[in-house]
C-alpha positions, 0 to 999 in steps of 0.5 A: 173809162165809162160813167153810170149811164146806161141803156139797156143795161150797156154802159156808155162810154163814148158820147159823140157830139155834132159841131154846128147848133150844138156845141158851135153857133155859127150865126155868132161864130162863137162856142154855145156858152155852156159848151166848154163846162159841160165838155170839160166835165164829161171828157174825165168819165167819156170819150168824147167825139165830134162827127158833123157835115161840112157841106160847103167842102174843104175850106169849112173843114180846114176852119172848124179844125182852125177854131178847134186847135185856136181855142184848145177845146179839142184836147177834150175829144179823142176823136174828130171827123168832118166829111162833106157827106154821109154822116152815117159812115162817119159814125160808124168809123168814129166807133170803129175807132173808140173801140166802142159798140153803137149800143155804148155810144150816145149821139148828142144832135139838134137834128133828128133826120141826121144824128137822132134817126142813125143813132135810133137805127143803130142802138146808140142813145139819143139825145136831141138839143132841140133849140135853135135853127133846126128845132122845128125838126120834130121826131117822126116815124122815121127818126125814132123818138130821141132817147132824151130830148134837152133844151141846153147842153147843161141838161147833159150833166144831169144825164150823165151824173 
């Protein structure tokens, strides 16, 4: 398991998506339309995960892991966590479980207070999707510039050739 990238001379091997803005829109309550392509096409050389707050509790809990299950997109992550708070433990018990360091892992994030700042403290590859609600969240002292910056999922196939 494990592609061609590499930062720092360390292989990655996990990739570790956020839910709501990147791969879902939950404006349209829909998948991002080149969502499914790319997650298909990166779950044959990475782990894939999915780590995301779920700030209204439970029941938003139980329907993201609804969506997941009715539309069979999780069978392409090997690891999914939803938690009301502290996405920065949720990270580092989705490596836990992978098996996989911060510095193999990448982080795919539209926020970079959240996502891109934990993965920059930690050693992991960055990506941050900047587009949609939260793209006027610019990187900042305290965040780190992202190791990549896309516009589009698609743009992940070029990064992980």
């Amino acid at each position: 398991m494990g592609g061609d990238c590499r930062i720092i001379g360390v292989a990655i091997k996990t990739i570790i998506f956020d839910w709501g803005w990147t791969l879902y829109d939950p404006q349209t309550k829909t998948f991002f339309p080149e969502a499914l392509k790319v997650v298909q096409a990166l779950a044959g050389k990475y782990k894939l995960a999915i780590v995301s707050l779920a700030t209204k509790g439970q029941p938003q809990i139980q329907e993201r892991n609804l969506i997941i299950q009715e539309t069979g997109i999780g069978k392409y992550f090997k690891f999914i966590l939803f938690a009301e708070s502290n996405k920065g433990k949720l990270y580092e018990k989705t490596l836990q479980e992978l098996g996989v360091s911060a510095e193999e892992a990448a982080i795919v994030d539209d926020r970079t207070i959240r996502g891109i700042r934990w993965g920059n403290q930690h050693g992991c590859m960055t990506i941050w999707l900047e587009r949609g609600k939260f793209s006027n969240e610019l990187p900042n002292e305290e965040t780190g510039e992202p190791t990549h910056t896309i516009k589009n999922l698609d743009e992940l196939l070029t990064i992980f050739s």
